[in-house]
Each structure stands twice: as structure tokens, then as C-alpha cells.
C-alpha positions as CSV (number, residue, x, y, z in Angstrom):
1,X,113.4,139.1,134.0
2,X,110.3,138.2,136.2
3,X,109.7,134.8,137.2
4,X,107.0,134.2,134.6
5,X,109.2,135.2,131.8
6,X,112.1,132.9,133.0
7,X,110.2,130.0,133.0
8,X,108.4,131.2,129.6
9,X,111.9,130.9,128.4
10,X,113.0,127.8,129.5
11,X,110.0,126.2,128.3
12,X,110.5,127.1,125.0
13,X,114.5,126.6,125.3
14,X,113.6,123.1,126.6
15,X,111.2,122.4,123.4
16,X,114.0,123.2,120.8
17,X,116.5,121.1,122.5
18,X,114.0,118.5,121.7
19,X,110.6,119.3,120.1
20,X,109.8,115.4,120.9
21,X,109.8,114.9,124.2
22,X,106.5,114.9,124.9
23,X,106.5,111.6,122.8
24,X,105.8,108.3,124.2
25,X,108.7,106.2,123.1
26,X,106.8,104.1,121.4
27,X,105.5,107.2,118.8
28,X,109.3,108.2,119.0
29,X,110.4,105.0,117.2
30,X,107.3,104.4,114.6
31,X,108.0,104.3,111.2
32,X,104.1,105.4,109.8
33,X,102.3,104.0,106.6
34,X,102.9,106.2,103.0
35,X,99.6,106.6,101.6
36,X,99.3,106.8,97.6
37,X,100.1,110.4,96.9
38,X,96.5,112.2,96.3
39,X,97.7,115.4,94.4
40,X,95.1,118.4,93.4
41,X,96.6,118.8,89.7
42,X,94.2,119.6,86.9
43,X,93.9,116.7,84.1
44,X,95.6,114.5,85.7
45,X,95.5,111.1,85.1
46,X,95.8,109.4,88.4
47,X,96.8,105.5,87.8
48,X,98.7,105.5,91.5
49,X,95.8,104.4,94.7
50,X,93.9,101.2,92.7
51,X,90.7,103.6,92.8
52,X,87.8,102.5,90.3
53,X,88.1,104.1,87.4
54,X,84.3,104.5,87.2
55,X,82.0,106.6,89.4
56,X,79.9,104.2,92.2
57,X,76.2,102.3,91.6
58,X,73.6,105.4,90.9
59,X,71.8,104.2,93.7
60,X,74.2,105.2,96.2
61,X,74.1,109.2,94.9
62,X,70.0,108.3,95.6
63,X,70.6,106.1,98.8
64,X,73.1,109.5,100.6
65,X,69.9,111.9,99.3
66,X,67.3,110.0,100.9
67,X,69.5,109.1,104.4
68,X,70.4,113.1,104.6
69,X,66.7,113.9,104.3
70,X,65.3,117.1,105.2
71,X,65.3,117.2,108.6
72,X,68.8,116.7,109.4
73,X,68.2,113.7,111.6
74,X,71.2,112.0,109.8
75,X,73.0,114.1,111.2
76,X,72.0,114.9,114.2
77,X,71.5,111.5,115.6
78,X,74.3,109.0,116.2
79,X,74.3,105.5,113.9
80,X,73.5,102.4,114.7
81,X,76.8,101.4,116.4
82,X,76.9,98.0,115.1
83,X,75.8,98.8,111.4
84,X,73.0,95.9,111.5
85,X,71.5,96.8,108.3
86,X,74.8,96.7,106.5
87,X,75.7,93.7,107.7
88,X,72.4,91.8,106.6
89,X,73.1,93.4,103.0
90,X,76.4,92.0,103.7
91,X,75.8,89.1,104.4
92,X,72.8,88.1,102.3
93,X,75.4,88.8,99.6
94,X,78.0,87.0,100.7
95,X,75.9,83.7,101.8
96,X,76.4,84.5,105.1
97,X,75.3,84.7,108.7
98,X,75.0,88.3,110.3
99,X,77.1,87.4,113.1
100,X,79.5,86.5,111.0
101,X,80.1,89.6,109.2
102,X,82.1,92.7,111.0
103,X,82.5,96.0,109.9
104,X,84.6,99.1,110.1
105,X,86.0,102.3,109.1
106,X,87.7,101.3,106.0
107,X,89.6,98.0,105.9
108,X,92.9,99.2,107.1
109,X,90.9,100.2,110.7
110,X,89.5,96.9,110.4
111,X,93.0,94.9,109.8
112,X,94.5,96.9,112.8
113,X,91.6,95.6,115.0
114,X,92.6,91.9,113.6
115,X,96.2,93.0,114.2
116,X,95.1,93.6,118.0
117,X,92.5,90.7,118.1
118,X,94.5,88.0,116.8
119,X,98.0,88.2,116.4
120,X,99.3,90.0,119.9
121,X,101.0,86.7,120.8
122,X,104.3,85.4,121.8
123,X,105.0,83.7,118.6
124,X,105.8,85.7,115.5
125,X,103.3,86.9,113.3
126,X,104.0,85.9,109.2
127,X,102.9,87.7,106.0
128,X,104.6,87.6,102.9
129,X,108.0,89.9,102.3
130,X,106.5,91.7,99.4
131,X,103.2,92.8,100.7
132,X,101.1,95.4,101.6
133,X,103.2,97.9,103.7
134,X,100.7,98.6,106.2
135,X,101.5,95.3,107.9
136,X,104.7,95.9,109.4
137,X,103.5,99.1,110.4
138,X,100.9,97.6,112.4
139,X,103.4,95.1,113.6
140,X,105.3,98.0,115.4
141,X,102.3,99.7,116.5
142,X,101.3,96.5,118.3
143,X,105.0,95.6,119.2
144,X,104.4,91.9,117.5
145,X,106.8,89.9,116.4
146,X,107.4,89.2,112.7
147,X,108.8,86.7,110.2
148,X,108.4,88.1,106.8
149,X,108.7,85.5,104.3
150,X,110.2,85.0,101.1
151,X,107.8,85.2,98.3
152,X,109.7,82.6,95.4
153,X,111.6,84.0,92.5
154,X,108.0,84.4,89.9
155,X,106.6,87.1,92.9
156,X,104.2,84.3,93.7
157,X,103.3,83.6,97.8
158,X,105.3,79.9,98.6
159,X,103.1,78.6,100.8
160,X,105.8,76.0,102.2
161,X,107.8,78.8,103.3
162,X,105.0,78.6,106.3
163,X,105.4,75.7,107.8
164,X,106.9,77.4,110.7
165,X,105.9,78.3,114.1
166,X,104.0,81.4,114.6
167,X,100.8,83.2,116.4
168,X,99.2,84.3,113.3
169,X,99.4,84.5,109.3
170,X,98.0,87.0,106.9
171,X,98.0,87.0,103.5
172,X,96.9,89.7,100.5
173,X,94.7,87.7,98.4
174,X,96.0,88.6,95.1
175,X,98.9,89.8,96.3
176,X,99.5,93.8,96.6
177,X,101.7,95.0,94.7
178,X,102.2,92.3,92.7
179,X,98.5,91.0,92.3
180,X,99.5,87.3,91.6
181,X,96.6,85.2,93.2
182,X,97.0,82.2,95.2
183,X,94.9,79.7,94.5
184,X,91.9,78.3,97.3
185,X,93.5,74.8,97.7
186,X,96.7,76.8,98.9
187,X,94.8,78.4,100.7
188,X,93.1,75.3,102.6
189,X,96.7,73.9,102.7
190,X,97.9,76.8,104.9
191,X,94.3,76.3,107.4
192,X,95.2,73.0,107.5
193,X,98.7,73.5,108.6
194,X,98.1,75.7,111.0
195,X,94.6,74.8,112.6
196,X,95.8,76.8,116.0
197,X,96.4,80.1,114.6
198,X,93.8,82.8,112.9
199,X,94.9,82.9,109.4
200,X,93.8,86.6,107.2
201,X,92.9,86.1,103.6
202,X,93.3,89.9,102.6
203,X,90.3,90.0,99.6
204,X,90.9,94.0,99.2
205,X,91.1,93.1,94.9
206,X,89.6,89.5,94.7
207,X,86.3,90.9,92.3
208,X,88.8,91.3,89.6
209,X,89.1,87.8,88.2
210,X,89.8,85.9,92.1
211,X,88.0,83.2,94.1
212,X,86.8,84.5,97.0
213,X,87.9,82.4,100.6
214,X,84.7,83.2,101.9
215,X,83.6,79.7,101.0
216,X,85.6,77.8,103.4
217,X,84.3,80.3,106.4
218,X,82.0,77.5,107.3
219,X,84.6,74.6,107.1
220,X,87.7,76.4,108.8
221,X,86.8,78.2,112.2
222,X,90.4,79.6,112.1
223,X,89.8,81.6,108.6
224,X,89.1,85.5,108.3
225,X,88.5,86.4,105.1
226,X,89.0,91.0,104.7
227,X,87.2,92.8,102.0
228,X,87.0,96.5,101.2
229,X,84.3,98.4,99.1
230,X,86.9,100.7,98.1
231,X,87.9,99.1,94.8
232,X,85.2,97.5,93.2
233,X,82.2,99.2,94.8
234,X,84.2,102.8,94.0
235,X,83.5,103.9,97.4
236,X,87.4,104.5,98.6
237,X,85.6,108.2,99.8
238,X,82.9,106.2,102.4
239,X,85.5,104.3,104.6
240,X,83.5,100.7,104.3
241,X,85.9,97.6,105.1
242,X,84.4,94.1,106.2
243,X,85.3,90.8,107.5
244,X,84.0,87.5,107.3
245,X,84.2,84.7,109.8
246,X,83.2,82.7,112.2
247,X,80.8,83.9,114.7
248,X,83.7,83.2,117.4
249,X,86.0,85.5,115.5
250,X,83.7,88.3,114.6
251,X,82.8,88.3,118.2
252,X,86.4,88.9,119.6
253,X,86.8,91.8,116.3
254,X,83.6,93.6,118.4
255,X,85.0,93.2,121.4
256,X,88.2,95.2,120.1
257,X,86.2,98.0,118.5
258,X,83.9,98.6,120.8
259,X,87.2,99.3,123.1
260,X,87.9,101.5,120.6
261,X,85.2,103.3,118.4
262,X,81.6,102.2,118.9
263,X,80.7,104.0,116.2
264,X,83.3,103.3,113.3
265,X,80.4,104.1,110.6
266,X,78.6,106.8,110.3
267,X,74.8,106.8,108.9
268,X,76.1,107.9,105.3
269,X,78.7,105.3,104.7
270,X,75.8,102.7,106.4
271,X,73.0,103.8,103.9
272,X,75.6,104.8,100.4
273,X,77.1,100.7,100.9
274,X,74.0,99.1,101.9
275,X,72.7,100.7,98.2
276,X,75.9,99.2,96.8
277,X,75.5,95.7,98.1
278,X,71.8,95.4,96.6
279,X,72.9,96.9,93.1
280,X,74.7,93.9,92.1
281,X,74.5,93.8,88.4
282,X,76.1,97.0,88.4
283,X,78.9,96.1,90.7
284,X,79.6,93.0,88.1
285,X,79.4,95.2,85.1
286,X,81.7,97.5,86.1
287,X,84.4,94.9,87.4
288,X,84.2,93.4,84.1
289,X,85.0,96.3,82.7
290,X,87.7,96.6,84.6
291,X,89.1,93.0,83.9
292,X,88.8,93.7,80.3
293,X,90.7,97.1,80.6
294,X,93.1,95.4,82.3
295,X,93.8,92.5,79.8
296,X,94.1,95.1,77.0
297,X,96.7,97.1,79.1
298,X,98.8,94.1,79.5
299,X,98.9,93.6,76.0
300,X,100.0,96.6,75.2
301,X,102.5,97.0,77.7
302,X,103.8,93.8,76.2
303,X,104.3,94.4,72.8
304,X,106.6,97.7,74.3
305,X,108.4,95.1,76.2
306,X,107.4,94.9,79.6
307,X,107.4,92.6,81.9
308,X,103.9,92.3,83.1
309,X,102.8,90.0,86.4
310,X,100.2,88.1,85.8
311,X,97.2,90.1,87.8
312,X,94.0,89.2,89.6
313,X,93.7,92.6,90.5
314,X,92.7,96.2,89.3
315,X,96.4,96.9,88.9
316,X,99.8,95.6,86.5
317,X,102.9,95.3,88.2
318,X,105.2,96.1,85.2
319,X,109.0,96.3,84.4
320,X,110.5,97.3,81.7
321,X,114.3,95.5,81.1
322,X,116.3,98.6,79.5
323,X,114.6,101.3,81.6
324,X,114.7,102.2,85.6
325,X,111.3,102.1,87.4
326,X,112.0,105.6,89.0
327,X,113.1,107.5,85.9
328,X,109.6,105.8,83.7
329,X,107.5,106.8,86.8
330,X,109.1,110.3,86.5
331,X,108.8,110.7,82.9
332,X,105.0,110.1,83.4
333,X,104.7,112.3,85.9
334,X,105.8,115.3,83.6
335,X,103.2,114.4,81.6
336,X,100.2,114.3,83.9
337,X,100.1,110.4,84.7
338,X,100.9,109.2,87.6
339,X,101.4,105.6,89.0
340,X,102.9,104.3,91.9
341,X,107.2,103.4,92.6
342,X,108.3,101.5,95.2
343,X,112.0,102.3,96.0
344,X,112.6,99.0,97.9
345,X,114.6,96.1,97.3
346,X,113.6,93.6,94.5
347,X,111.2,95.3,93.7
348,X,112.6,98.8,92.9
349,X,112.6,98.1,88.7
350,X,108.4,97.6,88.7
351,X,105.6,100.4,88.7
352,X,102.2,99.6,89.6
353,X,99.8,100.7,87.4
354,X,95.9,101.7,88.4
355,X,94.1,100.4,85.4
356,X,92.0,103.0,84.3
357,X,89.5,104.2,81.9
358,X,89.7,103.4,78.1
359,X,91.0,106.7,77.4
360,X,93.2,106.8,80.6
361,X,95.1,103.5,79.8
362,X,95.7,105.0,76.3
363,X,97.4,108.2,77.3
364,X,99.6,106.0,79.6
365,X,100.7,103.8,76.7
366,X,100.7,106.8,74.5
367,X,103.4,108.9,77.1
368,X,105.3,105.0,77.1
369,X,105.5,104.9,73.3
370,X,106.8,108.6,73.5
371,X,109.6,107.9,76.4
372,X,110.8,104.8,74.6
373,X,111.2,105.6,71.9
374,X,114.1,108.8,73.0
């Protein structure tokens, strides 16, 4: 065998012994985030990722046309790396000051620049047991320390469970995936308990029937307040995700992504959200829609005897007392509906349920009707 071949050998000999040993140890030990599952089934109906049931403001479709022009220029040229037209629709909206608005590519990339910002410090950070699962993977991305706490026996966020010491809190603001709210003078109660660390108000569903936090911006310089455009703007497929604070904290979230990306958004996600920010009476019509969907799905998920948490959100968190959450969430699945099952503890009996269309939320409760009645 010639020298080249022997060591051909041994390289591949030494990458079955272990396939991951180029890993850093860190990667070796990471547990990644699950994404809903995004399946390419025909007539499905897809109650599983809180996506808007409806299509995005018309003027977006006109807003991509125009920015893609003729020329190509939209293309061809890089964005403006710190969004500024965005953020002044933004912020015009939100009552706000530009330099108090940030931006990114999707909220997720925007709470792992807060992650990195804010809460890299030697006390723990807190967020609530039951929560979005992204946040303990960031925690072990970042190597932080965490206390998760205890949300009380009604799924709602007990807010004197964090009177403790820590380097940072973040909450989901209604809760995901239960989608109880927490009311603004809890809210306050936790800024005011904890003036020396940067508490995250995670707003990804609060246009569903919430109070926003962005109010207190001005009176708290320890508040960020997240957003996304994914849910109520229907425009999961653009990657917009904000937040809202303080020019001192918006500051140190540039600082981070311009380590990182300087150009999170691209010139068609800039000029398709600006045209959703300034369409606003569509953006209320359609969450009202959505609201009123959603109160008719609870009722009707009620009378078949669920358990329903009381929502602010674009999604039921639903048990039923005589019937597994994994063997209803299968029995949908065989007929075209699918919804989202957490096998975890606690919460393992509950599906969370997208609400949808009309018509969608009807064959869900049709398949229900069908399944409980075997």
C-alpha cells in the first residue's frame, strides 16, 4: 500500500471511530431547538407553528414588486445595515424613538443577541419553567446559568417566585405554550424588584387581546420589550423581529450584531414590513379576526370537554380529561390536522392548537367530535 493510501485509510478509519471529533466540545454537548414540524402534505390543515391563518397586508405583495424593480438593484446592492426606514415605521407606530427600536433577522436571532448582550453574567439567568424552549437552548449556547421557575398550579407566571438573585429575567408575554397573560402591574412589580438587571418582556402574541409593555419603556430603563411580525403581520416567511428599549439598551443589542451580522435584513424583508407597519387597519382587522376565531374554538372545545387555558394568544392550550395528548394529536394527524405535542413533564396531557381559519377550526372540531365519540 503506498503511503498516500495508508494515510487515506487511517483517515477514514479515524472518522468512524468518531465521526465527531472535529467538534468543539461545546457543539458536542448542545441539545438544539425543535422547530414546529413544516411538512409538504397536500390539504393539510396545519394548526402546529401559531402562523396567521390569513395571507399578509396587500401592500406588502405591492411593497416586494416595487423594491425588486427592474433593474435588479435590490439585489444587487447590499441593505441599509441598520434598517433606518424600518425602524422609523417602527417606531412611529409604536410611539417611539428610532434609537430605541432594534431589529433583526427574526426574533429568535434577536433574543440570542439579548441572550449575549444582557444576561452573560455570573448570576443565574430566570425564565419561567414552562416556556418557550428556545431559552434554555440559548442558555447552553451562551454557557449561562439558569434558574427555571415554577409557574403556580393554574399555568399562570408567579411573579414572587422571582424575588431571587439573578443577572437577568425574561418572560413570554402571554406565555408560550400556554398563552396565559400576565398582567402590566406584574409586570412593573418585577422592574421594580429588580431595578439592576435587564428584564425581557417576550411580546411575540401580545396583538391577540394583550397589553403591550412598551409603555413603560420610558419609565423603566431596565425593560426590553421583543416583538415579532411573524404572527400578526403574517410575515413568519420575511424573518422581521424587533425590540424596544431604551436608547442605552438598543445601543449595546447593535454593538452585539454588528459583531455578528451587519446586515441581518435584507432589502425585501426591509421594504415587505415597512408596508406592514403603515397598513394598520388591516393588521387590526385581521387580529380581530383571529381573537374572534379563537373565542369560538374555545367554546367548542368546551362543550367536548376540554380543558381550555385561558389565551391572549393566537393559540389554545387544551386537555382533554379521558384522552392522552399524544394519542388525540395522532388521531388528527391521520386525518390531515396537525397541532403541536409537547412530550414533557406537566405538561404532556395539552396540545396546542394554531387557531385557524373558519373552516380550518371546524374540521379540527369536526375530526374531535369523530375521535370521541369511538
Amino acid at each position: 500500500m503506498s503511503s498516500s493510501a495508508a494515510l487515506t485509510a487511517a483517515g477514514i478509519a479515524a472518522t468512524a471511530k468518531d465521526p465527531q471529533r472535529l467538534w468543539s466540545p461545546l457543539v458536542r454537548e448542545l441539545v438544539p431547538y425543535v422547530a414546529g414540524e413544516q411538512p409538504k402534505i397536500a390539504n393539510l390543515t396545519k394548526l402546529n407553528t401559531n402562523e396567521s391563518p390569513f395571507p399578509p397586508s396587500p401592500k406588502v405583495r405591492e411593497a416586494l414588486i416595487a423594491a425588486l424593480g427592474s433593474d435588479g438593484d435590490c439585489l444587487r446592492l447590499y441593505p441599509d445595515p441598520d434598517a433606518t426606514a424600518l425602524r422609523q415605521a417602527i417606531a412611529k407606530q409604536q410611539g417611539l424613538n428610532v434609537d430605541q427600536v432594534f431589529v433583526g433577522n427574526g426574533s429568535d436571532e434577536v433574543l440570542a443577541h439579548i441572550f449575549k448582550a444582557f444576561f452573560c453574567q455570573d448570576k443565574p439567568l430566570l425564565y419561567p419553567e414552562i416556556s418557550y424552549s428556545f431559552y434554555p437552548v440559548y442558555s447552553q449556547y451562551f454557557q449561562l446559568q439558569t434558574v427555571p421557575v415554577p409557574l403556580a398550579e393554574d399555568f399562570s407566571i408567579d411573579i414572587t417566585a422571582y424575588q431571587q438573585p439573578n443577572g437577568g429575567i425574561i418572560i413570554t408575554n402571554p406565555n408560550a405554550p400556554t398563552g396565559v397573560l400576565l398582567s402590566l402591574a406584574d409586570i412593573e412589580q418585577v422592574l421594580q424588584q429588580h431595578p439592576d438587571s435587564v428584564v425581557v418582556i417576550d411580546e411575540a402574541y401580545i396583538d391577540f387581546g394583550g397589553q403591550s409593555a412598551v409603555g413603560l419603556i420610558n419609565q423603566y430603563d431596565n425593560l426590553l420589550v421583543c416583538q415579532t411580525t411573524s404572527k400578526s403581520r403574517a410575515l413568519a416567511g420575511l424573518r422581521v423581529g424587533m425590540a424596544f428599549g431604551q436608547s442605552h439598551l438598543i445601543a449595546a443589542l447593535m454593538r452585539v450584531k454588528d459583531s455578528f451580522n451587519s446586515y441581518p435584513l435584507d432589502r425585501m424583508a426591509i421594504a415587505g414590513a415597512i408596508a406592514s407597519f403603515e397598513d394598520h387597519a388591516y393588521f387590526e382587522q385581521t387580529c380581530q379576526q383571529v381573537i374572534a376565531n379563537r373565542e369560538v374554538l374555545v367554546a367548542q372545545l368546551e362543550q367536548l370537554g376540554f380543558l381550555v387555558l385561558p389565551s391572549g394568544a393566537n393559540f389554545v392550550f387544551a386537555r382533554h380529561p379521558q384522552h392522552a395528548g399524544l394519542d388525540l394529536a395522532a388521531g388528527l394527524r391521520e386525518a390531515g390536522i396537525i397541532v403541536r405535542h409537547f412530550n414533557k413533564p406537566k405538561i404532556h396531557p395539552f396540545l396546542r392548537i394554531t387557531i385557524g381559519t373558519t373552516e380550518q377550526n371546524q374540521r379540527l372540531v369536526d375530526r374531535l367530535v369523530q375521535m370521541l365519540a369511538i
